[in-house]
LUMTIMI-126647 format. One record per residue: residue in one letter; x, y, z negated of N, C-alpha, C, O in turn. Coordinates in steps of 0.02 Angstrom, whole numbers, padded with zeros to 5 digits, always signed. Layout:
REM LUMTIMI-126647
aXYZXYZXYZXYZ ...
//
This chain:
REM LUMTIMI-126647
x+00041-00060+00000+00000+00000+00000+00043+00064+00000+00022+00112+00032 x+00100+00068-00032+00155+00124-00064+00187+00133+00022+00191+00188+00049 x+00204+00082+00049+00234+00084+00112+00177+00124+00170+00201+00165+00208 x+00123+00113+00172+00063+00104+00212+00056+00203+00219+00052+00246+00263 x+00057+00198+00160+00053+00279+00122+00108+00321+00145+00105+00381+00158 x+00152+00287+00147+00215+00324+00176+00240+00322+00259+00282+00360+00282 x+00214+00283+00287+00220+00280+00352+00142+00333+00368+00150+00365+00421 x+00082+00344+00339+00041+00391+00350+00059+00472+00343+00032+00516+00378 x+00102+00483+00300+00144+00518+00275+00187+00562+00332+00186+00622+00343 x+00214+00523+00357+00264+00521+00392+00246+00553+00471+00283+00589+00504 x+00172+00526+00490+00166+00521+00554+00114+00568+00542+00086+00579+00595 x+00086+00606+00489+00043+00673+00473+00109+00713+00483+00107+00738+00539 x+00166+00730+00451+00208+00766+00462+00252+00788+00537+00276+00842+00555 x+00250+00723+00570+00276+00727+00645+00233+00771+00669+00252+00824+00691 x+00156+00751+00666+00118+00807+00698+00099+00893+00684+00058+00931+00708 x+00142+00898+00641+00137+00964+00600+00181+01017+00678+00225+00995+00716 x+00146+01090+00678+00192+01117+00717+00272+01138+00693+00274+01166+00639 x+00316+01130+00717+00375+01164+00721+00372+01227+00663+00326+01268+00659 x+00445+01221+00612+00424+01289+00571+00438+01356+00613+00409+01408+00599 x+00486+01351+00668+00508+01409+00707+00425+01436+00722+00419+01496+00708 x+00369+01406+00747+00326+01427+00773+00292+01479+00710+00271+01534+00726 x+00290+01460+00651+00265+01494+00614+00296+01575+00620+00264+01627+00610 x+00365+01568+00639+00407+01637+00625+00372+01691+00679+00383+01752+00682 x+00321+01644+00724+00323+01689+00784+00274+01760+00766+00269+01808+00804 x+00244+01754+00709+00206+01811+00669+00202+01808+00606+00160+01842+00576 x+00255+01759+00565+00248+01767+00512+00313+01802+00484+00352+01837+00517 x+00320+01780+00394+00363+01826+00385+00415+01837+00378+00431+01879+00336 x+00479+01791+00430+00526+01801+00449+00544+01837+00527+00597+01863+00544 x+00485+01829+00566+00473+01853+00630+00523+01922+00624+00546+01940+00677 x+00542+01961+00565+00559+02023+00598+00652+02012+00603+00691+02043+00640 x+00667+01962+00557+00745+01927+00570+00761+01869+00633+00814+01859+00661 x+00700+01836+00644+00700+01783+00713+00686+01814+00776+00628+01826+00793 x+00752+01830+00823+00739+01852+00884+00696+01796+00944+00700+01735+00950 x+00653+01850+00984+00591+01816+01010+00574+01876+01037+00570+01931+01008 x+00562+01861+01097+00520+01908+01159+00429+01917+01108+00419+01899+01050 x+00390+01940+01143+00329+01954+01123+00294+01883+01125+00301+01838+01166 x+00253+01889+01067+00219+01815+01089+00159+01801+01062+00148+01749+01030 x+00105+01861+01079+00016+01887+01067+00017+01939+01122+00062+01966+01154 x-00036+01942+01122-00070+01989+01183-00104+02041+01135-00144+02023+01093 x-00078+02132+01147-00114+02166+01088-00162+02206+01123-00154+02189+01182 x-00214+02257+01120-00253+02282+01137-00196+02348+01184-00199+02381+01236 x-00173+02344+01155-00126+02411+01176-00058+02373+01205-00011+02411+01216 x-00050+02319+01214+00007+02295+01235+00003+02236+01250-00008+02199+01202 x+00009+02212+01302-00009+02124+01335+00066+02096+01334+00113+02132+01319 x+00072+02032+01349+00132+02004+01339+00153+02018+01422+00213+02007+01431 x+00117+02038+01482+00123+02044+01548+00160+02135+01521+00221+02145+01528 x+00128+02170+01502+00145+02235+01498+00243+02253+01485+00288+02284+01513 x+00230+02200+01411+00303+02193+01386+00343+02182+01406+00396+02211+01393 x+00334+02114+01468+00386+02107+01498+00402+02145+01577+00443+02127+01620 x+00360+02196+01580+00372+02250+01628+00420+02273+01605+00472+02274+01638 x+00416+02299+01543+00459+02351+01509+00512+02330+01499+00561+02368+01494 x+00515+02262+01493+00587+02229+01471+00614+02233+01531+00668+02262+01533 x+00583+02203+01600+00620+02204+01660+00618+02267+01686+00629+02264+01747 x+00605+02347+01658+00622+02394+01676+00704+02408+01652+00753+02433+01679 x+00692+02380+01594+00756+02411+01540+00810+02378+01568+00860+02413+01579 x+00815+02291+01588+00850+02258+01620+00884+02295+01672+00945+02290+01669 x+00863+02329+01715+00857+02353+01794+00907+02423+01769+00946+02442+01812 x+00908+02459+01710+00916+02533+01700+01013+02495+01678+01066+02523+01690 x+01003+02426+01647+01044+02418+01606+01102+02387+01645+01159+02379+01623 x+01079+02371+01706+01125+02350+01740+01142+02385+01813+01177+02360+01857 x+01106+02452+01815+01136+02510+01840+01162+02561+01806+01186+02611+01834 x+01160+02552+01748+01229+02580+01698+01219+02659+01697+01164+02680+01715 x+01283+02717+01673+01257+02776+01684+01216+02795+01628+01183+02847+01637 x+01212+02775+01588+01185+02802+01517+01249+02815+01463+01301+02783+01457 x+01226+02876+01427+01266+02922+01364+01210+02900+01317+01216+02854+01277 x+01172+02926+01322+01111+02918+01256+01077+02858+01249+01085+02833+01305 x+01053+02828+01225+01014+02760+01239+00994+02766+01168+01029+02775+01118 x+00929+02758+01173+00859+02754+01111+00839+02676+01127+00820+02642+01174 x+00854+02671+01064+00811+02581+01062+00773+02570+00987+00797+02585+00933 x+00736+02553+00995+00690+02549+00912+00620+02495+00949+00621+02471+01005 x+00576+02490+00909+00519+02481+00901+00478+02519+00885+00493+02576+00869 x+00413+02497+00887+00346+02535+00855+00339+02583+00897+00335+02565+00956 x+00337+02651+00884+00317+02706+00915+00348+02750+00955+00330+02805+00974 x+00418+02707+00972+00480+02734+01010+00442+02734+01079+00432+02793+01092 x+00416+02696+01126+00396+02694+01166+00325+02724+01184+00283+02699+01222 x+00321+02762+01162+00242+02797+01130+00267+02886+01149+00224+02928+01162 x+00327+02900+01148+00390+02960+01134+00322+03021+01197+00297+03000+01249 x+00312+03080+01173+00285+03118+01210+00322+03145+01265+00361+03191+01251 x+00318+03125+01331+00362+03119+01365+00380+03194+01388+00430+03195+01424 x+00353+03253+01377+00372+03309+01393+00413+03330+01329+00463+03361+01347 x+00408+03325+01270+00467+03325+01227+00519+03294+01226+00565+03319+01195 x+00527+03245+01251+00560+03184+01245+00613+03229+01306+00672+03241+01293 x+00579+03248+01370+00628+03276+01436+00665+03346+01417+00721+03366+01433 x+00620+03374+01381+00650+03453+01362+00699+03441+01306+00751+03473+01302 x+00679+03391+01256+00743+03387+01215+00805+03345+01249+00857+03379+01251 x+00811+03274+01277+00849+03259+01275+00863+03233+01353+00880+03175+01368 x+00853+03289+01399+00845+03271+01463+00925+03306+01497+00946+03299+01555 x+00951+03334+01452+01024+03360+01470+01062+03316+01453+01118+03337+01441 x+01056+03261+01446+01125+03176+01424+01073+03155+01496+01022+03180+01519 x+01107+03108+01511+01088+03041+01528+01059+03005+01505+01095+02960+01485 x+00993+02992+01491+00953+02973+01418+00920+02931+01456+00892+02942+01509 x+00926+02863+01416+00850+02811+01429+00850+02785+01369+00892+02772+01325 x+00780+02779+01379+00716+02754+01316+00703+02670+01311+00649+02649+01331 x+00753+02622+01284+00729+02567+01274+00683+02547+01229+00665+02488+01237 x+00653+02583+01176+00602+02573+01143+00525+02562+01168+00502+02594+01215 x+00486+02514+01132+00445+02473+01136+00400+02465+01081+00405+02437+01026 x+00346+02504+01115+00288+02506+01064+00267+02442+01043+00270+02393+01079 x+00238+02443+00964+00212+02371+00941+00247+02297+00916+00226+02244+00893 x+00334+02336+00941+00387+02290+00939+00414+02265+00836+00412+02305+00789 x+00430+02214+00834+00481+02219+00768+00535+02220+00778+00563+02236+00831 x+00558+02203+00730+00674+02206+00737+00662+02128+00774+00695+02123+00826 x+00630+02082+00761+00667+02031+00807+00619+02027+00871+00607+01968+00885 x+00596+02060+00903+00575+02077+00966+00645+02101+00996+00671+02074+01045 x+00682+02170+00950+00713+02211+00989+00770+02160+00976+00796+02148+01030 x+00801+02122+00924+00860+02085+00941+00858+02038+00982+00909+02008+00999 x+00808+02027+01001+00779+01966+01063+00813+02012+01145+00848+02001+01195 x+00779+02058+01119+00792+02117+01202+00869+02146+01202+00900+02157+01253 x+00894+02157+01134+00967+02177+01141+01005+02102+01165+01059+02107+01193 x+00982+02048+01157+01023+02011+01171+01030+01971+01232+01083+01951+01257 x+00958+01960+01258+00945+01952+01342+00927+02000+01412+00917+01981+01469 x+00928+02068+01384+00915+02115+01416+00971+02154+01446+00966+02211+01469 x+01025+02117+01442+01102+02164+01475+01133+02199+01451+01190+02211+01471 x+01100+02234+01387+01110+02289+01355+01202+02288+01346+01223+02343+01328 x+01240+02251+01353+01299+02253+01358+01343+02296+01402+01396+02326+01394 x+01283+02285+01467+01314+02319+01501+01348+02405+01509+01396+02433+01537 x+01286+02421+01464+01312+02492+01463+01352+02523+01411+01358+02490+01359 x+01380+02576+01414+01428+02623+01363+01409+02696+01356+01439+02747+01375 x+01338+02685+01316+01308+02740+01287+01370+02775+01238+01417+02742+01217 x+01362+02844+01224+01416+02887+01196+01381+02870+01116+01414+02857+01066 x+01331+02873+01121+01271+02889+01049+01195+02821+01071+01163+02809+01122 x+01195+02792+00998+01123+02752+01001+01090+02773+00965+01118+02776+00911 x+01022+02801+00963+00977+02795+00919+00925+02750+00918+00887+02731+00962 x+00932+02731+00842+00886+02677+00799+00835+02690+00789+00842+02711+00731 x+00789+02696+00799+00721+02706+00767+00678+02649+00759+00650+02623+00808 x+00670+02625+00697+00620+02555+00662+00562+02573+00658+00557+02629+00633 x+00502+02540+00676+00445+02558+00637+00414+02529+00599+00452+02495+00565 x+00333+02520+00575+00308+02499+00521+00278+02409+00545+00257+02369+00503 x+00286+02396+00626+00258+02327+00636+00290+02270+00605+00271+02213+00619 x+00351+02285+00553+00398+02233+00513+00336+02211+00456+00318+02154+00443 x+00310+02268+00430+00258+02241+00398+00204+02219+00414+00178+02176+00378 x+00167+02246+00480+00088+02256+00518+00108+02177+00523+00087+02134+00486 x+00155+02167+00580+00155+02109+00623+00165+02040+00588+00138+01985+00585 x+00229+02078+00557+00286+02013+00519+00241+01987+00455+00225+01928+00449 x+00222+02034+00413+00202+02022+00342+00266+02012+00309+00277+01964+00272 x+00299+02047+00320+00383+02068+00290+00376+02100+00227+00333+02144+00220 x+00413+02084+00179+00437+02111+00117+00488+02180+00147+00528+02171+00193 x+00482+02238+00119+00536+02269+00135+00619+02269+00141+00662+02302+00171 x+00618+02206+00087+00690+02165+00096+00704+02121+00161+00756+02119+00192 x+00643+02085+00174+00646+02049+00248+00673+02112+00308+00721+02114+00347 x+00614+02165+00292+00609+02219+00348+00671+02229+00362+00694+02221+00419 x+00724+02257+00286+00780+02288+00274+00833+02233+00330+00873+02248+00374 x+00813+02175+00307+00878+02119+00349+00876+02139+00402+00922+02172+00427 x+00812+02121+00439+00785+02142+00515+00816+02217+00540+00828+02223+00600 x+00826+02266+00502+00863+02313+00511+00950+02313+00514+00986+02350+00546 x+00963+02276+00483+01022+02249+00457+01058+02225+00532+01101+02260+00560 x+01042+02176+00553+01046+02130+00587+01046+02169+00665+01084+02156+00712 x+01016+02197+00663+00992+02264+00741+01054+02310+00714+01101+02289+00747 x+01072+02348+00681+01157+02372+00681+01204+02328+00698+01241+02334+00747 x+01203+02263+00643+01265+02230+00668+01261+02236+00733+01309+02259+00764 x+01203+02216+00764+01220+02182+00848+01234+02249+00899+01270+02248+00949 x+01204+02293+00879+01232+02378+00904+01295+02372+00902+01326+02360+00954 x+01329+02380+00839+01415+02394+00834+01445+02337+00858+01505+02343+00868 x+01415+02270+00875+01458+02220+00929+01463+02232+01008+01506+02224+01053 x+01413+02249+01003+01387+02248+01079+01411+02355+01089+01400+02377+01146 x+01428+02388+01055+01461+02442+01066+01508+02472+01027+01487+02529+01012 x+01552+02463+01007+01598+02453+00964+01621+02522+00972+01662+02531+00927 x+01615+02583+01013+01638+02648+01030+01599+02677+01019+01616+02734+01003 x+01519+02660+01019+01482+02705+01010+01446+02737+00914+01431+02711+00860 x+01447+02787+00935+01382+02797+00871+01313+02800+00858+01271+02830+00891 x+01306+02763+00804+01234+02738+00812+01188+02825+00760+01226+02858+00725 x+01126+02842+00764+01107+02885+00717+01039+02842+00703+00990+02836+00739 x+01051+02816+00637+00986+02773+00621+00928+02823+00572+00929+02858+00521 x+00884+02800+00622+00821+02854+00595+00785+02829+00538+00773+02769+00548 x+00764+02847+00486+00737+02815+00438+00666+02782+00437+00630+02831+00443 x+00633+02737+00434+00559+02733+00469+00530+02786+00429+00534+02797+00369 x+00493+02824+00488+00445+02883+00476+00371+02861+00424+00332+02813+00426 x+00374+02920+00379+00324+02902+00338+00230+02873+00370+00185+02887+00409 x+00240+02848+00341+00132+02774+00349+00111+02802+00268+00138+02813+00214 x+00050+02805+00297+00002+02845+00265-00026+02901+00232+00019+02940+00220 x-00084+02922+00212-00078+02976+00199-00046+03015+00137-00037+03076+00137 x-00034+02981+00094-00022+02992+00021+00046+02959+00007+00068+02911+00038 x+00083+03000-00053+00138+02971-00083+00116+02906-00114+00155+02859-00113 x+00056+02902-00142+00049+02824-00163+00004+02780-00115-00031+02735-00138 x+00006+02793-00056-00025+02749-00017+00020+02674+00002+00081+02676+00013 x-00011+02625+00004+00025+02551-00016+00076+02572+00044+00137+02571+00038 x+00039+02592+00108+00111+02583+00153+00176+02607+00148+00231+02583+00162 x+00151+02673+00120+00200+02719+00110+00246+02697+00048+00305+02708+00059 x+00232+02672-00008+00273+02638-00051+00313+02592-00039+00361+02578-00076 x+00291+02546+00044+00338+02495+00062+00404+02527+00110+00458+02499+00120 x+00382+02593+00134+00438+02619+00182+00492+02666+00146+00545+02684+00171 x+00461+02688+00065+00499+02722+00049+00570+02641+00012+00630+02639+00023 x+00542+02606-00015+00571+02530-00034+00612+02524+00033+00672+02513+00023 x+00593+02527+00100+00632+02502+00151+00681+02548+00172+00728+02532+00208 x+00672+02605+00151+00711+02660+00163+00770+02655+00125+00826+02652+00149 x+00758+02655+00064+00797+02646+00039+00855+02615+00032+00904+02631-00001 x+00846+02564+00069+00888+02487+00062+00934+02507+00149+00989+02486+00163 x+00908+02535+00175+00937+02582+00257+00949+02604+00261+00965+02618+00319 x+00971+02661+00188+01007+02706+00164+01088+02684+00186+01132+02707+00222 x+01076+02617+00134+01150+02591+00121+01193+02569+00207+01254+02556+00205 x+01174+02567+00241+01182+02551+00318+01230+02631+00327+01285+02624+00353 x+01215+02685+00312+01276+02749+00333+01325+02718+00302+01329+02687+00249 x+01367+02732+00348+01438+02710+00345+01489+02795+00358+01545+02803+00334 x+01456+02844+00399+01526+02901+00387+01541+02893+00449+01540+02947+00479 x+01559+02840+00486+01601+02839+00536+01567+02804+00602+01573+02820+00662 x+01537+02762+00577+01508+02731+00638+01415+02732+00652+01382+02748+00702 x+01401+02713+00600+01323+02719+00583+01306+02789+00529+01326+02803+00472 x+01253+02828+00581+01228+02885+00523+01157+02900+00503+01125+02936+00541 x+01134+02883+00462+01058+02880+00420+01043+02962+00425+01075+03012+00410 x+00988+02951+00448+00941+03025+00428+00874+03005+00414+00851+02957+00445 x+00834+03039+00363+00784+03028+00348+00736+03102+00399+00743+03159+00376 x+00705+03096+00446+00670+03154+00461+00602+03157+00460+00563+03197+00487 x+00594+03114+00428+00522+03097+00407+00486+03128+00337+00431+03120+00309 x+00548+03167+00324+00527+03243+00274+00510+03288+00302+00478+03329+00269 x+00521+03299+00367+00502+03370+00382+00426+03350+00422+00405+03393+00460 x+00388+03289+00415+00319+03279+00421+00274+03292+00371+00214+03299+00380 x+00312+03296+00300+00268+03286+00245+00258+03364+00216+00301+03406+00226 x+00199+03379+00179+00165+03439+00138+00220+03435+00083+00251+03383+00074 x+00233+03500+00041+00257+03499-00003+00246+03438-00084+00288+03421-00125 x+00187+03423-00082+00172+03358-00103+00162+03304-00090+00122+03265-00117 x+00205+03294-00042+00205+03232-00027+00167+03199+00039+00180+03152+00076 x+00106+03256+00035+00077+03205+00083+00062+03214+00175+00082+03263+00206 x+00035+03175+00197+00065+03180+00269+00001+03243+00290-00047+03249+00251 x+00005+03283+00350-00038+03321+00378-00046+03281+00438-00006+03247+00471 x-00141+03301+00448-00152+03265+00500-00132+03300+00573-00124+03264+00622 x-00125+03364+00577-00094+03393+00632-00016+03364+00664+00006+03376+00720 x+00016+03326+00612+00084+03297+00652+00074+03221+00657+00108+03185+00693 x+00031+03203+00624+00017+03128+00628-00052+03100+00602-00063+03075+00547 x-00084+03106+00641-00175+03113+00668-00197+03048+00611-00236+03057+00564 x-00176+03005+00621-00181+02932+00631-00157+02908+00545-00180+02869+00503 x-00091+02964+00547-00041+02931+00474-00014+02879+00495-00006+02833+00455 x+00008+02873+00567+00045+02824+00581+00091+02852+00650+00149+02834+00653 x+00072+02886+00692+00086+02913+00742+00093+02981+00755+00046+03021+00749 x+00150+02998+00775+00141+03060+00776+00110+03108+00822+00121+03084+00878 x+00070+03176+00831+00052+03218+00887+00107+03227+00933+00163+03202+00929 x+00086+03265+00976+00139+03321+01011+00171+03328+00971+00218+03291+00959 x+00148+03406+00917+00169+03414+00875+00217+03392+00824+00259+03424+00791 x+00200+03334+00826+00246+03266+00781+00304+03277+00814+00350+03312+00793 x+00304+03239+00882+00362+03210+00913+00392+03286+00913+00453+03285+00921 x+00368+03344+00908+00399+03410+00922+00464+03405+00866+00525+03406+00876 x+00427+03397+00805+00460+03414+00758+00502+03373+00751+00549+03392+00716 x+00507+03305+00776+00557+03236+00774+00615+03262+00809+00671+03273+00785 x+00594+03270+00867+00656+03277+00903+00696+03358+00893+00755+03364+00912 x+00663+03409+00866+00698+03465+00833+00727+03430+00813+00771+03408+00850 x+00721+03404+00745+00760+03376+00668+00819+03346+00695+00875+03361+00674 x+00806+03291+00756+00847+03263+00792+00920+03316+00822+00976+03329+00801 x+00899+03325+00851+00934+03372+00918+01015+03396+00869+01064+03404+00905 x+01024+03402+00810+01090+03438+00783+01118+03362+00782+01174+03348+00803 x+01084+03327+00763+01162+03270+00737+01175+03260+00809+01231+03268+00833 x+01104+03238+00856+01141+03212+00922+01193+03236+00955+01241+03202+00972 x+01184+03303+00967+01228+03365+01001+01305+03327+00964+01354+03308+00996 x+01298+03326+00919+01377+03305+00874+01399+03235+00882+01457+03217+00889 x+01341+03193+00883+01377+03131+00908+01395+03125+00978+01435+03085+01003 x+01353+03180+01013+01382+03165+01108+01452+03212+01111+01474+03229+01166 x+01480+03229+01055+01545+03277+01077+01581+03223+01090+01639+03230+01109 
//
């Protein structure tokens, strides 16, 4: 019977899916690199891989100084701010709305991105480490972690300016916002001085108390015009200094 039980055992477990499959939205997904793998209202897995085989195509005609790569709302960038601020570099936008860190280490690592010798990278993370992943901000933090290392391998000349994830929700004690200030924190420790440089500019979105206005970020997740106005101001001094 003990045997009978264990060969039932056994052959319930064979049929179990794969644990990798779980990662594909659960909550290591934002440390396990992996192309897209759901279809979102705002983003199809056909859409994604347009974008990927755009970025492919940019990456292996080379000719980039600036290069933006992030997730979330990077690819969202108001494109008339986006040209007036940073349309004097050579600038392309690898960021990808809806994305986590292991979407983008999936795309830094099959997408060519080698090919090029950007002067300056900017990082920008967003909040789908938690939406998507169901990430602890320590998970998130790795997933962040892990997207530098592979920056400073894969560009070892360049400087990276890692953006801090921009404040989620409306309030200083809103649950989201308690997890990004936790994730922030821990992305802090990532400035290094010399190679990687942390800015938080996701202060100059917030009211003197803390809390977010809906004129720069409608939603409390996204920013306006307005938003991206004020992003890429805040932006624009370190860049200027990292493209010297």
């Amino acid at each position: 019977m003990m045997r009978k039980l264990l060969i039932s055992l056994l052959l319930a477990a064979a049929c179990l899916p794969a644990m990798s499959a779980v990662a594909a939205d659960g909550a290591s997904c934002s440390l396990t690199p992996m192309p897209r793998q759901k279809d979102y209202p705002w983003m199809s897995i056909a859409r994604w891989h347009q974008f990927f085989d755009e970025d492919v195509a940019v990456a292996d005609k080379g000719g980039v100084d600036l290069l933006f790569v992030g997730d979330s709302i990077t690819e969202m960038w108001n494109q008339a701010v986006f040209d007036r601020a940073f349309g004097g570099w050579r600038t392309a936008n690898f960021g990808v709305g809806g994305d986590h860190t292991g979407n983008l280490l999936w795309r830094l690592q099959n997408g060519h991105a080698e090919k090029l010798r950007p002067k300056a990278v900017v990082l920008t993370i967003g909040v789908n480490n938690f939406n998507f992943c169901d990430a602890t901000p320590e998970q998130a933090y790795q997933g962040v972690k892990a997207v530098v290392e592979l920056l400073r391998k894969i560009y070892p000349d360049a400087r990276i300016l890692l953006n801090a994830v921009l404040p989620y929700g409306q309030t200083t004690q809103s649950p989201q916002r308690l997890k990004v200030v936790e994730l922030n924190r821990m992305v802090a420790n990532l400035n290094d001085g010399q190679h990687v440089f942390y800015q938080d500019y996701g202060l100059f979105f917030l009211q003197p108390n803390g809390d977010m206005s809906a004129d720069v970020m409608p939603d409390f997740l996204h920013p306006s015009p307005r938003g991206y106005q004020i992003w890429a101001d805040a932006m624009l001094p370190a860049i200027r200094k990292l493209m010297e």
